[in-house]
C-alpha positions in Angstrom: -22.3 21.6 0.6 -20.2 20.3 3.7 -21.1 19.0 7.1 -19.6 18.6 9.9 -19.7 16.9 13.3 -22.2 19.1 15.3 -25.6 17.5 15.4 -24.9 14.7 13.4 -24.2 11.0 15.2 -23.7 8.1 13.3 -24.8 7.7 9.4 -23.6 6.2 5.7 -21.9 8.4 3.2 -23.2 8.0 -0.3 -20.1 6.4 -2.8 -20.0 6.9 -6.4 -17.8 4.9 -9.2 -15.5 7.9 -10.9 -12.8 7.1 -13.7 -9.6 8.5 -14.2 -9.2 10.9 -15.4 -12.9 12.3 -15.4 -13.0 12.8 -11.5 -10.0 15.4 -12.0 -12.5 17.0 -14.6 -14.2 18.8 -11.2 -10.5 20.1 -10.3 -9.0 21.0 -13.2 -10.3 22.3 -17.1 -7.5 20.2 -18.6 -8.6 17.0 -16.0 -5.4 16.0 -14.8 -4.4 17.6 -11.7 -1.3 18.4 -9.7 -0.9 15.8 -7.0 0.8 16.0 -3.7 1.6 12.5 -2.5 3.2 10.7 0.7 2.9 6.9 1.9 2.4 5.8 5.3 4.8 2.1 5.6 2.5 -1.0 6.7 4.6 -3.6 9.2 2.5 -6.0 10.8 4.7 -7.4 13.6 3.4 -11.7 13.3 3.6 -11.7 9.8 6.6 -11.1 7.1 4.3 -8.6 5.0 4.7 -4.9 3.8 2.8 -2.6 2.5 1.7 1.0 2.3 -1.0 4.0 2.7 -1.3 6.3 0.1 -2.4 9.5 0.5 -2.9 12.1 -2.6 -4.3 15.8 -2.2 -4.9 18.4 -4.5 -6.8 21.3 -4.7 -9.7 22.7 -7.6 -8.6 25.4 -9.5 -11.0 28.7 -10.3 -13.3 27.8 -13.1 -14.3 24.2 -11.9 -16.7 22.8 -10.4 -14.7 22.0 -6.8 -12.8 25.7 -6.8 -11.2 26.1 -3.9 -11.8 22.5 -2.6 -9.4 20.0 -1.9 -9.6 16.8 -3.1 -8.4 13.8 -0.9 -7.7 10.4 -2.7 -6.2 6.9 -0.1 -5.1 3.2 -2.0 -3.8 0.6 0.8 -1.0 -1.4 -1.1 -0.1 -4.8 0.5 3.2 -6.3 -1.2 4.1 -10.2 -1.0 4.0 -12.8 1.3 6.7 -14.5 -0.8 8.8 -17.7 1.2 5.5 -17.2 3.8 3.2 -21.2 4.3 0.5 -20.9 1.6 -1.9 -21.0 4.6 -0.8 -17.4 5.7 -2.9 -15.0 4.4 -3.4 -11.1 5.2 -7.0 -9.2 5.1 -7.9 -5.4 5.4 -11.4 -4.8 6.6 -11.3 -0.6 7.0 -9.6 2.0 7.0 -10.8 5.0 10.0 -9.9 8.3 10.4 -11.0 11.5 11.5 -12.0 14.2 9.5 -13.1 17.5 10.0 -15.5 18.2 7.1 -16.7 16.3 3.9 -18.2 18.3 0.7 -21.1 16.5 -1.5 -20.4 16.8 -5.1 -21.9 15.6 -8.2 -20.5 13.4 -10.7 -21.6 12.3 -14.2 -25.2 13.7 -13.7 -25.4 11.9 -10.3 -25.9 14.5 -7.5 -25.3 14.5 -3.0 -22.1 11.9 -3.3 -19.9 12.2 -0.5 -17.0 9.3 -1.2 -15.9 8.5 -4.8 -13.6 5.4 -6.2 -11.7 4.7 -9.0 -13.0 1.8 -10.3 -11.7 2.2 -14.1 -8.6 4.0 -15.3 -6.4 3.4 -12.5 -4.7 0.6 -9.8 -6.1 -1.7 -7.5 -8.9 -4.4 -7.6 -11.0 -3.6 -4.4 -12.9 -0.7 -3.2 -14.8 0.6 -0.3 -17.9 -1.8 0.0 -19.4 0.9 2.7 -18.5 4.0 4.6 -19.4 4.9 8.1 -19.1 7.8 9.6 -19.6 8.6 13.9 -19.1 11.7 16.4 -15.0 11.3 17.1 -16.3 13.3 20.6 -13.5 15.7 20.1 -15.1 18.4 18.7 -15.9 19.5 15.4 -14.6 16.2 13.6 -16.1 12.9 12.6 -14.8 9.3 12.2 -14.9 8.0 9.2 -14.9 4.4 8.6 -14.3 3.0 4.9 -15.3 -0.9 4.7 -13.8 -3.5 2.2 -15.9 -6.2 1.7 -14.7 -8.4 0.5 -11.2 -7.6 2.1 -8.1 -6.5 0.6 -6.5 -9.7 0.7 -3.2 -11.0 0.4 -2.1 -14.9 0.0 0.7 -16.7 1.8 3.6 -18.6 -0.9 3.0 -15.8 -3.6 5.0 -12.3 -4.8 1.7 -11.2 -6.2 0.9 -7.9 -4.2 -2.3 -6.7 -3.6 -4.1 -2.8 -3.9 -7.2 -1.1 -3.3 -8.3 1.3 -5.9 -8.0 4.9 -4.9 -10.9 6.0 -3.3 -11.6 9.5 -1.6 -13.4 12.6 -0.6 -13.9 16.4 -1.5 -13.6 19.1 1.7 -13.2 22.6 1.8 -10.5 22.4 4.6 -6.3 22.3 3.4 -5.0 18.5 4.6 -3.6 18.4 8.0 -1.2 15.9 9.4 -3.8 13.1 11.0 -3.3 9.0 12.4 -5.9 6.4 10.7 -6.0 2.7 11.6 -6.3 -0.3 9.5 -7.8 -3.1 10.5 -8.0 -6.7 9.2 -6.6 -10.3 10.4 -3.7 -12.0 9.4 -4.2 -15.9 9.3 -0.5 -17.8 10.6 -1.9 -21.4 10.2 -5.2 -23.4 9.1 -7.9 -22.2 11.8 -6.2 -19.3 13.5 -6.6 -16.0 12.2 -5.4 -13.1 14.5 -7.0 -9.5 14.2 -4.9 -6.2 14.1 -4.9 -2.4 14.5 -2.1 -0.7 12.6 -1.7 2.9 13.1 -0.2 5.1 10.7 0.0 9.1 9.3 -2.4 9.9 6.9 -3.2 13.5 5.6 -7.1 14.0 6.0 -9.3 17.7 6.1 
């Protein structure tokens, strides 16, 4: 089942805890899955930090559960703050984009999930405490807002990176070249922390 924009305002998407590989079970009978993958760079412009979006598609072949449906997975990578003051710090709050239609599915006996995340089997340490979804006002599409709390967060004086877990959706429409924004703060000293909006390509339905 999929919905889209029309009639619908503002709402929560149900998330579900997957494992690799077991979410690929729905895609493919041998659950793994061939991936198509492309990263987005992240440059914030008052801060010496760099990172990445990662955005994976594939598609579910006949015989499964999600045949014919594309599968959309996103992991936000931040790198170091290495030779930055230990009071820097960097924090990712969401992650927004538009998307023209999301597909429940059901997974491991639970049924009507909209967003799934890796939580075992795979990177990253944080996932998507919430996700939000509004009218985008241009037509047929939705914003959809994934929440980290806490934050993906990155320390000043350190070369250990940080990661979300992959997280994602199911939709029955072929990925399309798109722009999501991340949003967080970066703190420069004790006391002042300074929010940003980084725009960047993403591939969403």
């Amino acid at each position: 089942m999929s919905f889209v924009a029309a009639g619908v305002h503002a709402g929560s998407l149900k998330i579900v805890n997957v494992n690799f590989p077991a979410i690929f079970c729905l895609f493919n009978t041998n659950c793994t899955s061939l991936v198509n993958d492309s990263t987005s760079p992240i440059t914030l412009t008052n801060v010496a930090v760099t990172g990445y979006l990662q955005s994976r598609t594939f598609r579910g072949l006949p015989g499964t559960a999600e045949a014919g449906q594309y599968g959309y997975a996103y992991r936000i990578v931040l790198n170091n703050l290495a030779g930055s003051s230990t009071n820097s710090n960097v924090k990712i709050s969401s992650l927004a984009m538009a998307y023209g239609a999301i597909s429940s599915f059901s997974y491991n006996g639970q049924a009507s999930n909209q967003v799934w995340v890796a939580t075992k089997g795979g990177l990253g340490t944080v996932g998507p405490s919430s996700v939000s979804f509004t009218n985008s006002g241009f037509g047929n599409f939705i914003m959809v807002g994934f929440n980290f709390n806490p934050p993906i967060f990155l320390a000043g004086g350190t070369n250990q990176g940080a990661s979300s877990y992959f997280f994602g959706v199911i939709s029955s429409r072929a990925p399309t070249n798109a722009t999501a924004v991340i949003s967080g703060t970066v703190q420069l000293s004790p006391g002042k922390s300074v929010p940003f909006n980084f725009h960047l390509p993403v591939r969403t339905p």
